[in-house]
N, C-alpha and C positions, 0 to 999 in steps of 0.2 A: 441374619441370613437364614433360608429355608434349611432344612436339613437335608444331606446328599441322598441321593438314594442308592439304593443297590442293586444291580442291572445286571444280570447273567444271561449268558446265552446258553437256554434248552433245548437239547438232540439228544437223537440215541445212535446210535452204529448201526443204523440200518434204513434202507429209502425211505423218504415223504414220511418224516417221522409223525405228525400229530395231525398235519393236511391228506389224510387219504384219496389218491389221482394224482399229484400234484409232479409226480417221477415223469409223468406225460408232459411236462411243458419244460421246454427249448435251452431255458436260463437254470432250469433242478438240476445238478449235479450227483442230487445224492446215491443214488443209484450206483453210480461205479466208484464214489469219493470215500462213501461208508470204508470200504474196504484198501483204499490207498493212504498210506500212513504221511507222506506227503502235502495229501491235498488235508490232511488234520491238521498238519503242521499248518500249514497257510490260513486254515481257519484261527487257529490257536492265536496268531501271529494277526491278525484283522480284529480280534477283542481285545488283543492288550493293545493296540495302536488305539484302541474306542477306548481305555480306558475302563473295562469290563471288571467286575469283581472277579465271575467267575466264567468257565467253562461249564453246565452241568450233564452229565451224562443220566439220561433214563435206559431200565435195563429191563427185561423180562425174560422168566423161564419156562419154556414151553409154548405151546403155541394155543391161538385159539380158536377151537372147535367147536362152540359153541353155535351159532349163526349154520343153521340148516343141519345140523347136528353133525357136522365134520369141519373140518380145516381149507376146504378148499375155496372159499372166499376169501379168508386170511393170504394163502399163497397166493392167489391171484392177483388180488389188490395190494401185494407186499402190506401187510396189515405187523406192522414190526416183526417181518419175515420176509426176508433170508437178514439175517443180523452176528456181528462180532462183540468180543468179549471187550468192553471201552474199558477194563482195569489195564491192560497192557500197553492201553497208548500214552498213561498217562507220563511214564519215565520218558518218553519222546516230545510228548508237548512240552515237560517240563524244562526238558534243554531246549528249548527251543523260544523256549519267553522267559522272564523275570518275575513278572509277579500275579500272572493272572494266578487265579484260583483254580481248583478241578474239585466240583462235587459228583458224587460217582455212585450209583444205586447198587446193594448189594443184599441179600437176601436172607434173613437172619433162620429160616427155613431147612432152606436147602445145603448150609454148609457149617460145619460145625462152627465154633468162636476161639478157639486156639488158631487155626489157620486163620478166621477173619482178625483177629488182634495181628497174626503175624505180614497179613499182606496188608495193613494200613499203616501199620509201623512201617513197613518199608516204602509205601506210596510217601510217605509225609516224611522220609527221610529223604529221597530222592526228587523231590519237590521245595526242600527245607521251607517245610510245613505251611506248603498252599494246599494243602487237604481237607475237602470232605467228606462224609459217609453220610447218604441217602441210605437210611435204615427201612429196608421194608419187608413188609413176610409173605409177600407171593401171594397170587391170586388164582392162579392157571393151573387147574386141574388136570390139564394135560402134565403138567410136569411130574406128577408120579407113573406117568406110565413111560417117562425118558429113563425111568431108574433114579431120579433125585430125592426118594424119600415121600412118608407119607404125608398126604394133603392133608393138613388138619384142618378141624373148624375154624370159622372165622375169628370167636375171640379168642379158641385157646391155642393158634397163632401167634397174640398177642400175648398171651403168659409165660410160653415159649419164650419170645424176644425180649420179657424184661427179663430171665433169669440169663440171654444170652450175652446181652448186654452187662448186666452184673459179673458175667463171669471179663468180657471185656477189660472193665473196669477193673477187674485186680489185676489184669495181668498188665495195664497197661498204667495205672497209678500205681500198685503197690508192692511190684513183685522186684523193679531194680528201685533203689537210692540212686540218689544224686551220687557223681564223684565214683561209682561203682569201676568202669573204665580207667585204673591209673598208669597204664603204659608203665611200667618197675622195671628196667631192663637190670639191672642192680641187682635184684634180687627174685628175675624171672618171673615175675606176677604178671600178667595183661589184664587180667578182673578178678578185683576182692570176689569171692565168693562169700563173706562175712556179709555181703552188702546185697545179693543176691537170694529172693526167697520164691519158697513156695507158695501158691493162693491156697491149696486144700481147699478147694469148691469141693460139694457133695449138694446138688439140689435133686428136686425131678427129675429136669432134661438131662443132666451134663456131670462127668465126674471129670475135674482137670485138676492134675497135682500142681503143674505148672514148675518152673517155673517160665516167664517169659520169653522167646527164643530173640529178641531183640532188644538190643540195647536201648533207653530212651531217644524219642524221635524231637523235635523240636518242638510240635503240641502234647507228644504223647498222646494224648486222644486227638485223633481227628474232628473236627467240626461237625456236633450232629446235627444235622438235618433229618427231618420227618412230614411225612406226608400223609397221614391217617384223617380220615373226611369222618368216620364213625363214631358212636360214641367212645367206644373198647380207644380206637384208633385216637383220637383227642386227649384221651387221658393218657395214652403211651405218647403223643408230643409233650404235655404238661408234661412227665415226668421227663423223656428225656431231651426233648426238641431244644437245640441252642438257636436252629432255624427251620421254619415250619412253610414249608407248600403247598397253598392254598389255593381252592378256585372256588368263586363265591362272585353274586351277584354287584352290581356297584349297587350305592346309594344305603339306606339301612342298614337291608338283610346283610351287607357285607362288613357294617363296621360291629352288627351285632357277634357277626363269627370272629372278627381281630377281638370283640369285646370279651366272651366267651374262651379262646385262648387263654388271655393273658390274664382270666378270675381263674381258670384251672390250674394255671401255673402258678398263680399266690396259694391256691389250694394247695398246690402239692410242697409248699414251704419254699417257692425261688422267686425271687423279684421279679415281679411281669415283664421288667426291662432286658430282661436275660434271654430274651426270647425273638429272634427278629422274625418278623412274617411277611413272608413273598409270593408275590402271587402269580400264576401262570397267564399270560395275555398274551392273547393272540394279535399280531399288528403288521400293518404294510405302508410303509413309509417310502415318499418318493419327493422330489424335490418340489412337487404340486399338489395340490388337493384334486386337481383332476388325474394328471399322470398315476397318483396310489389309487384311485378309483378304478382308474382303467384297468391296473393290474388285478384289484379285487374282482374285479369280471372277468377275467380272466383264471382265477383261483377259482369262480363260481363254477366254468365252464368245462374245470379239469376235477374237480372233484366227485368221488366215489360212492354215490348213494352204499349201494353193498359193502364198498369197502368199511365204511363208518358204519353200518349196522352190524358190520363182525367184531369191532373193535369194542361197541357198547354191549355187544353177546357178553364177550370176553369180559366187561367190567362189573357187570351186572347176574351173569348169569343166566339173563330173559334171551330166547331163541326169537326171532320176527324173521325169521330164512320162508316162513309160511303166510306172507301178509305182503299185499302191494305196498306201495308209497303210498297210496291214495288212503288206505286203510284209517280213518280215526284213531286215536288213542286210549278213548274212552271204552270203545268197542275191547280191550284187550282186558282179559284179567288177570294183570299183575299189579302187585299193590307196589313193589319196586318200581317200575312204570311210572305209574302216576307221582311218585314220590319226586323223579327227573322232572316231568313235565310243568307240576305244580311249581316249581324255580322259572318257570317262561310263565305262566299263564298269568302273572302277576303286571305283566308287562300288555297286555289283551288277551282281557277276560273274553272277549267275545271272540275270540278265533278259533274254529274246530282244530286240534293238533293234529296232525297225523303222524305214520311212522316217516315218510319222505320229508316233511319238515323236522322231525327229530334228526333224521341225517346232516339236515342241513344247517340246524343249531349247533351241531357238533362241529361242524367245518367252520362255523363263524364262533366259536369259543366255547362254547359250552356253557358256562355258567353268566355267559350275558358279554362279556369283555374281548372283545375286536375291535383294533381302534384302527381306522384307516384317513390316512392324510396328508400331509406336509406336515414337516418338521415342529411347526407353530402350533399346527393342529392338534398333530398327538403330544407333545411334550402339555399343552393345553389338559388334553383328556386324563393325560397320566397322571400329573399335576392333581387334579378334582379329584380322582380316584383314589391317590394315597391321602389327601387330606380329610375326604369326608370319610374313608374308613379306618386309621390309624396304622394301614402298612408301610412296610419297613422298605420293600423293592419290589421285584418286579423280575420273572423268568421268563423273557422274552421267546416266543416262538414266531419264526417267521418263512416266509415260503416266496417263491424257491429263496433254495440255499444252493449257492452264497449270494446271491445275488441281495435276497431282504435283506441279510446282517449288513452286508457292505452299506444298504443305503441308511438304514441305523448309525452306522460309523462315521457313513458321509455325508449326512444329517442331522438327525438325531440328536446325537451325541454333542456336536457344538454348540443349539441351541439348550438343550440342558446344561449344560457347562456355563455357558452367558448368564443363566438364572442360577448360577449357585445351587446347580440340583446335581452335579458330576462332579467328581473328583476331574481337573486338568493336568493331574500327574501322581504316581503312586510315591506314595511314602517307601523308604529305603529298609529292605531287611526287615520286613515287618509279617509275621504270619497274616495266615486268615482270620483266624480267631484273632488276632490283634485289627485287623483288619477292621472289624464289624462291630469288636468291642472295648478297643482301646489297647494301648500301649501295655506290657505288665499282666497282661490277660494271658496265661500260661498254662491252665487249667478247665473245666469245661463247666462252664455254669450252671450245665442240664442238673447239677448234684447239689440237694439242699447245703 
């Protein structure tokens, strides 16, 4: 039998999360659902009926103002703006299902790592330990002018994050023992303090005597997750990625990057297999190959030129607020630019690129992966895609919401399940990290 895949559903807390325009059409909810804890529930409650590993939340800090050299394209085009904090819904989704998952983005940046050890111990107690942590150190240079702290460089970002991580990791493997908790009514104890320590961290970033402010949680560490596309960013998955988020071309270039992953994860001293990698894909699933086409014309006719060239300001840094659609690519001098482009041009060498089709790449995937069709069709595509590159699953983005996930659930989802590619019911009482990597799995693998 093939192997199952792993299937999450990605959103952030805030409209037309990765389809910018898409709040304009009829069937999008997101808009006023972002912020009704209700209508999270009902979503929460439509992935575990699918059968879903997870929930993932994407989160960002600050806004971006890059695109025309201010923010006012972002607000306009809700460019993941006006948005809520998705750590607090997770105690609500979790009453509210059994076993989906919540991966949840959090910013190793902006807040220090005693508060973040303490709010993921308590997410993964009150989930009994369907927790992730999407670790990532911000990009949005607006955020130092919110008062979150200074924007550091790119990779020393990444230095930052391994020693925050590291301080993590004591306090969340080594600061309680097992059995620490023995309720002594007899002789008035509630926790051995003998069992109880200090980390005494003392690096660069961080001094924490510690000790832990929580008792152990059911993973103790939450599930890492990492999403670094760079090189800095790659070797901080190697080191600490238990599951890594990918967007990469199909065909080759994309099993050369699963290839690439899992050489730097032997690098870094951990069996490549400790590693799952999932990839972002964009898709529109309807009960016909015509009916999902119609609706991708419809997705073509509501999306945001602007809106998407604020969103790539924002990821890139390159401003295009001063360049038509029509504008060439070639014409611009940015070598970032071209570095985007050269990932499409592979596909027709002989097309002039412009910035109006870079928008329009971005709405149909970005790194090449939009799969539109009937249930046969895309289970078809997905199928080819995890075999010729060797991933693990699959973060599904779909638009509108909830109307695309439903037809995933009401599609989808059965004919993957017929092929032995879906789990048809969850295993009982089993973490995430048991989840992905077997029964006994209690520990986090990201650790030589």
């Amino acid at each position: 039998m093939a192997d199952e895949l792993i299937l999450n559903g990605f959103i952030q807390c805030s409209p037309n999360h990765q389809i910018k325009g898409m709040w304009k059409h009829p069937l999008d909810e997101t808009s006023r659902g972002y912020r009704d804890l209700k209508w999270w529930i009902r979503l929460g409650e439509l992935l575990e009926r699918g059968c879903f590993d997870a929930l993932f939340f994407a989160d960002v800090h600050g806004t971006y103002d890059t695109y025309g050299g201010n923010r006012d394209a972002a607000v306009r085009h809700a460019v993941q703006f006006p948005g809520i904090d998705p750590t607090v819904l997770i105690p609500a989704l979790a009453a509210a299902t059994d076993h989906l998952g919540f991966g949840v983005t959090y910013s190793t940046t902006y807040f220090p790592p005693f508060q973040a050890a303490k709010l993921f111990s308590t997410l993964d107690h009150l989930t009994d330990g369907r927790i992730a942590w999407n670790v990532v150190t911000s990009y949005l240079p607006d955020a130092e002018r919110q008062g979150l702290g200074v924007h550091l460089e790119h990779d020393e970002r990444y230095d930052r994050a391994d020693e925050f991580l590291d301080v993590c990791y004591k306090l969340w493997e080594q600061s309680w023992e097992d059995g620490a908790i023995v309720l002594d009514a007899a002789n008035d104890i509630h926790t051995d303090p003998s069992k109880i320590h200090e980390i005494d961290h003392h690096g660069r970033w961080f001094d924490v005597q510690g000790p832990h402010m929580v008792e152990p949680s059911p993973q103790r560490t939450p599930v890492i997750f990492q999403a670094g596309s760079s090189a800095r960013g790659m070797q901080f998955a190697a080191q600490h990625g238990e599951a890594v988020f990918v967007a990469s071309p199909q065909g080759a270039a994309g099993a050369e990057l699963v290839t690439n992953l899992r050489e730097a994860a032997a690098n870094a001293g951990r069996d490549p297999s400790s590693m799952k990698i999932i990839h972002a894909t964009r898709l529109i699933v309807a009960e016909t190959d015509q009916e999902a086409h119609a609706m991708k014309a419809e997705w073509d006719r509501n999306f945001s030129v602007e809106g998407f060239l604020a969103l790539f300001g924002g990821w890139t840094g390159i401003d295009l607020g001063g360049h038509s659609p029509d504008t060439p690519i070639a014409s611009i001098p940015a070598t970032a630019m071209r570095t985007w482009v050269e990932r499409w041009q592979r596909e027709d060498p002989n097309h002039e690129w412009t910035v109006g089709d870079l928008a329009r790449r971005l709405s149909e995937g970005g790194a090449g992966t939009a799969f539109v069709g009937s249930a046969t069709t895309v289970a078809d595509q997905l199928e080819e895609f995890a075999e010729t590159t060797g991933l693990d699953g699959f973060n599904l983005i779909t638009s509108p919401v909830p109307w695309g996930l439903e037809q995933v659930v009401d599609h989808l989802v059965p004919e993957l399940q017929r092929r032995g590619r879906l789990r048809t019911e969850y295993e009982p009482n089993e973490t995430l990290r048991e989840r992905w990597f077997g029964r006994g799995a209690t520990h986090p693998r990201s650790q030589p």
